[in-house]
C-alpha positions in Angstrom: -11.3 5.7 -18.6 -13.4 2.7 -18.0 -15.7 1.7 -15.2 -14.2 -1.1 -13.2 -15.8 -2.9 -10.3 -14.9 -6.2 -8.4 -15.1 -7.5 -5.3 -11.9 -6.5 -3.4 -12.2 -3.1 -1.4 -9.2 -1.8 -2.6 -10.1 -1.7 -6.6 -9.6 1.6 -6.2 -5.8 1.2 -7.3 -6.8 1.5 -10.3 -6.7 4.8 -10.5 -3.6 5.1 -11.3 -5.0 4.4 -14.9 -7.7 7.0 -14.1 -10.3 4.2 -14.3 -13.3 4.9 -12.0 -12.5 1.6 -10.2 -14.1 0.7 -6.5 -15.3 -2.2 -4.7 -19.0 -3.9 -4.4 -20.4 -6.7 -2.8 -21.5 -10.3 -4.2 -25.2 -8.8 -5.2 -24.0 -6.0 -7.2 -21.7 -8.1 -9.0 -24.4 -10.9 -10.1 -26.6 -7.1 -10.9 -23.5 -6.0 -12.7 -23.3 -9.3 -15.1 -26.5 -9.7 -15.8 -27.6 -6.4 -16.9 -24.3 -4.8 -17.3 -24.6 -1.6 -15.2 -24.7 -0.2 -12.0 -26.7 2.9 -10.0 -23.6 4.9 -8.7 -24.2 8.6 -7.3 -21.9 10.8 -8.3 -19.2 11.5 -5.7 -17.7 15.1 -5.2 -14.2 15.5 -5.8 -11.3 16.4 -3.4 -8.1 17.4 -3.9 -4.8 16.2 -1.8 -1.8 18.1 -2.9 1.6 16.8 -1.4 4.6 18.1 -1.7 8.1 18.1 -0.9 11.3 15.7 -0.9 11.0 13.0 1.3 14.1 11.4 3.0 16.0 8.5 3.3 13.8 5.3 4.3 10.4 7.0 4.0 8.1 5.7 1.3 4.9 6.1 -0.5 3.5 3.7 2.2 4.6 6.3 5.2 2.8 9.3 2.9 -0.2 7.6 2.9 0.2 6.2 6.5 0.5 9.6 7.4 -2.6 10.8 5.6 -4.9 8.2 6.8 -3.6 9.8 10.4 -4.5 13.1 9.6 -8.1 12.6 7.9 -9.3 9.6 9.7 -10.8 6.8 8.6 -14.3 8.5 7.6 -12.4 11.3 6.9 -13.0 10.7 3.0 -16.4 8.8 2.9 -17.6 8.5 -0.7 -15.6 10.9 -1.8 -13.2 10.8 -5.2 -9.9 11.5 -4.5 -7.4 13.5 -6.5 -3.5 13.2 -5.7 -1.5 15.8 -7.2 1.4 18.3 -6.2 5.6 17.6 -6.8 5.7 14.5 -4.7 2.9 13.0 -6.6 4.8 13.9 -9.9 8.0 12.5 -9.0 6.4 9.1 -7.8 6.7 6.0 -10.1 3.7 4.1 -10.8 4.8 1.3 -7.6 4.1 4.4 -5.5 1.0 5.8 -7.2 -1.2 2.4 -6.3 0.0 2.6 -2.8 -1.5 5.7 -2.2 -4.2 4.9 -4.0 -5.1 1.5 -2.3 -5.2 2.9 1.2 -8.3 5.6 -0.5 -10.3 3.1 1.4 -8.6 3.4 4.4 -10.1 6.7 4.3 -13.5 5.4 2.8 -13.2 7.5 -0.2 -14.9 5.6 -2.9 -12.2 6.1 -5.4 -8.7 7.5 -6.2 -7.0 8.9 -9.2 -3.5 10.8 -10.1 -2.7 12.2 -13.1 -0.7 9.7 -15.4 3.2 10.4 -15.6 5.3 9.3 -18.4 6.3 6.3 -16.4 2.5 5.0 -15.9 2.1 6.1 -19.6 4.7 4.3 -21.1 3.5 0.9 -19.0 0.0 1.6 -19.8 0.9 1.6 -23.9 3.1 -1.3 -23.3 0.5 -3.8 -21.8 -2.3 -2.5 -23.7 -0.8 -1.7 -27.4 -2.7 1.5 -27.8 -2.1 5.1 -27.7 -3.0 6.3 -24.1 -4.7 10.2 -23.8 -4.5 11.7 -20.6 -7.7 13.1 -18.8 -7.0 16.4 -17.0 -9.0 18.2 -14.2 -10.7 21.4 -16.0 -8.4 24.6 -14.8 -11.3 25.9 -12.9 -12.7 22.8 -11.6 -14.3 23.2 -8.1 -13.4 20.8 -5.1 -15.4 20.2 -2.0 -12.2 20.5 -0.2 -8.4 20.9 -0.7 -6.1 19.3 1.7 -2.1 20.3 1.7 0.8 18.3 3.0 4.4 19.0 2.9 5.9 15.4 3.4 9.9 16.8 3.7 10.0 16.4 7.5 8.1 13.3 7.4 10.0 10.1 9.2 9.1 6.9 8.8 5.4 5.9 10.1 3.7 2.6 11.7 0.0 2.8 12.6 -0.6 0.7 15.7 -3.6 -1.4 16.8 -5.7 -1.9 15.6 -7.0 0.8 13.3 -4.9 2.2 10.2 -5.5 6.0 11.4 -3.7 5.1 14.5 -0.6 6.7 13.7 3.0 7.6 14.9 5.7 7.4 13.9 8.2 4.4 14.1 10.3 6.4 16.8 7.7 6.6 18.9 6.9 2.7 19.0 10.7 1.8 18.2 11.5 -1.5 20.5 8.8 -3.4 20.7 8.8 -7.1 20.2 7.6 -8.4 17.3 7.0 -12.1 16.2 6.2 -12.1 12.6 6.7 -9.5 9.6 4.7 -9.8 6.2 6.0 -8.0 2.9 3.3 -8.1 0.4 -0.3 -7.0 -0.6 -1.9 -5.1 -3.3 -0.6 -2.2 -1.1 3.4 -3.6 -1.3 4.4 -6.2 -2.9 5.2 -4.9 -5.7 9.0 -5.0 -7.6 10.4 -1.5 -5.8 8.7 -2.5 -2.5 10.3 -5.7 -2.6 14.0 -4.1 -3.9 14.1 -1.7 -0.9 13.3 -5.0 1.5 15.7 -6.9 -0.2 18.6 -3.5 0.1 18.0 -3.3 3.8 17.9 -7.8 4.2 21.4 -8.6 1.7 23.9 -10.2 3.7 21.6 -10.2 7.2 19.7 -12.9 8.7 16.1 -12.4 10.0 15.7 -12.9 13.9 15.8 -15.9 15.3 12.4 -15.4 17.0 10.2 -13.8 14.1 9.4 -15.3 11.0 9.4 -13.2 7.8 6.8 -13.9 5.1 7.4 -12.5 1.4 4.6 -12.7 -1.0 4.9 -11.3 -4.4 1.8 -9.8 -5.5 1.9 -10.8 -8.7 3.5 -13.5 -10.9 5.3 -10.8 -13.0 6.3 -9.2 -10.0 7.5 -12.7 -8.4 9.3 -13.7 -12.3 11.1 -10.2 -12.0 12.1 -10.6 -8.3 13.9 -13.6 -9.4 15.7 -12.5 -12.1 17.2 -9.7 -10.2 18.1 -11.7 -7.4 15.8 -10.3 -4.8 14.3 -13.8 -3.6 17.8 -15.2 -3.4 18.5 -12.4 -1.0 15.1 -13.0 0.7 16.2 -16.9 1.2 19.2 -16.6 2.1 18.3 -13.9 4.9 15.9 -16.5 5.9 12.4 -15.4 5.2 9.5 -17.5 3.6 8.5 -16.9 0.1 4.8 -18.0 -0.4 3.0 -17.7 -3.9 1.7 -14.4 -5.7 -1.8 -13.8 -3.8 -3.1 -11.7 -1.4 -1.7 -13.3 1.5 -1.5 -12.4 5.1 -4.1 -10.0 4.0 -6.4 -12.3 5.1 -6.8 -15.0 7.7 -6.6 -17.8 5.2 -2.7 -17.9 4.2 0.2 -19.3 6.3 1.3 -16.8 9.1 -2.3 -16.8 10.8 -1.4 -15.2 14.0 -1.8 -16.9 17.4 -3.6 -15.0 20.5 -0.7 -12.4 21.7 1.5 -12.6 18.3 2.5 -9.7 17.2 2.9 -9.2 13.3 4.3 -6.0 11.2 2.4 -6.3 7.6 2.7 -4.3 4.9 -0.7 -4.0 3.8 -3.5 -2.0 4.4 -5.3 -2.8 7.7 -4.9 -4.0 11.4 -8.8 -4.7 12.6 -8.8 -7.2 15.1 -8.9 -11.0 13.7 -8.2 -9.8 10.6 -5.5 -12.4 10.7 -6.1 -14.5 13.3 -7.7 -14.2 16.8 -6.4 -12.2 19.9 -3.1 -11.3 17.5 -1.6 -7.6 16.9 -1.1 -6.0 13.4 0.6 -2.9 12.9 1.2 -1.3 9.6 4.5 -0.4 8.5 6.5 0.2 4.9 8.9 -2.4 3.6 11.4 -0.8 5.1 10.2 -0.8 8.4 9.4 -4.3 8.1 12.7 -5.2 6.6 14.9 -3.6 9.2 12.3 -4.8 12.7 12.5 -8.6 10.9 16.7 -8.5 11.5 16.2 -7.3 15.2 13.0 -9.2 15.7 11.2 -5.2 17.4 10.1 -2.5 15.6 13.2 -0.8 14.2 13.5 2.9 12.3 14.6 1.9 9.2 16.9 5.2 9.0 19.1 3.3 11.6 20.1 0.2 8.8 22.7 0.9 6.0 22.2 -1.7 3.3 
């Protein structure tokens, strides 16, 4: 229930703990130490309900694709945003922070869902204390309700080079790629990586693109190795780089060249936002698992692995 700030746009990941958590600049931060405070107006809440099964090969990272599509990328500005509805409930807490790191992508200034036993359970386990859930008021009043039934939902890529430029893979299916990136705050971590590694065992990457895996955490990275997932990411041939944020910035290895074209799994595709005159399209880990073997965008529903 704490009030979290730091200097990465996507803090608001953090909601999954239902911590008011957003990102500030350098000056509020000095502000923030020295007097221990912040001036925040208080954002009206609205609701996103999503519901329905979704299928084979489409992930929390398509959902959110899907919704930063639909509501724009002021479609959300300095709002809070509450996930709920049967998908939401069903989702483990790998899921949770991928919808809620893209609540920028909307510019909502922060996200929260509803801890599950899953996020509870982790949340006792890492801080040693009894965790109470905060609930919504029955009759709480939202400045807006949207609805989404994600059953029919395929697999989704949003192209250059803005993240609410959306289709799905089909549409965009074939085109050449150069470069793939698996990691982020957004995915890289352990289940993003395990369905990568599902779709990668016993392939090779293509022998034009390069495929860059970065854990996002050193947990994430200790736990990838014991269960054999960077073995499988070796010997399908991709690079394994260091926990960090990676190519979610220009300065990591994998800065694109002008007319490279790169799938990443993280959260936007401005241009230069890794490397001048380059393409970046947004895709899940499955998506960029299955386009690394064939070296083009490729419909993950297509691979059996």
């Amino acid at each position: 229930y704490d009030v979290i700030i730091g200097t990465d746009s996507h803090m608001n990941l953090l909601g999954v703990a239902e911590a008011f958590s957003t990102g500030v600049g350098i000056t509020d931060i000095v502000a923030a130490m020295r007097y221990g405070k912040l001036w925040y107006r208080v954002p009206e809440t609205v609701k996103i309900n999503i519901s329905g099964k979704p299928k084979e090969f489409v992930t929390p990272k398509d959902i959110i694709l899907h919704l930063v599509g639909e509501l724009g990328t002021d479609g959300l500005s300095y709002k809070a945003v509450e996930f709920e509805g049967e998908t939401i409930e069903n989702m483990g807490i790998d899921g949770r922070i991928t919808l809620l790191s893209m609540v920028t992508e909307m510019d909502g200034k922060i996200g929260f869902i509803k801890p599950n036993r899953e996020v509870i359970s982790f949340l006792k386990e890492n801080t040693g204390k009894n965790i109470e859930v905060i609930e919504s008021d029955k009759d709480a009043e939202y400045l807006d309700t949207f609805e989404f039934s994600i059953s029919d939902l395929e697999p989704q890529i949003a192209c250059p080079h803005s993240p609410d430029n959306v289709k799905s893979v089909r549409e965009v299916e074939g085109t050449p790629i150069d470069q793939v990136f698996i990691g982020s705050c957004t995915n890289g971590r352990i289940r993003d990586l395990e369905i990568a590694a599902r779709i990668l065992k016993g392939k090779k990457v293509h022998k034009g693109c390069r495929l860059i895996v970065t854990p996002a955490t050193t947990e994430v990275a200790k736990e990838a190795l014991k269960k054999g997932l960077i073995q499988t990411f070796l010997d399908a041939g991709a690079v394994i780089t260091n926990p960090s944020c990676a190519l979610c910035t220009i300065g990591h290895p994998g800065v694109l060249a002008s007319g490279d074209v790169t799938l990443s799994t993280s959260n936007r595709n401005y241009p230069g936002k890794i490397g001048k005159g380059g393409e970046i399209y947004l895709v899940s880990p499955a998506t960029a698992a299955a386009s690394a073997i064939y070296g083009k965008i490729t419909n993950p529903r297509g691979m059996h692995g």
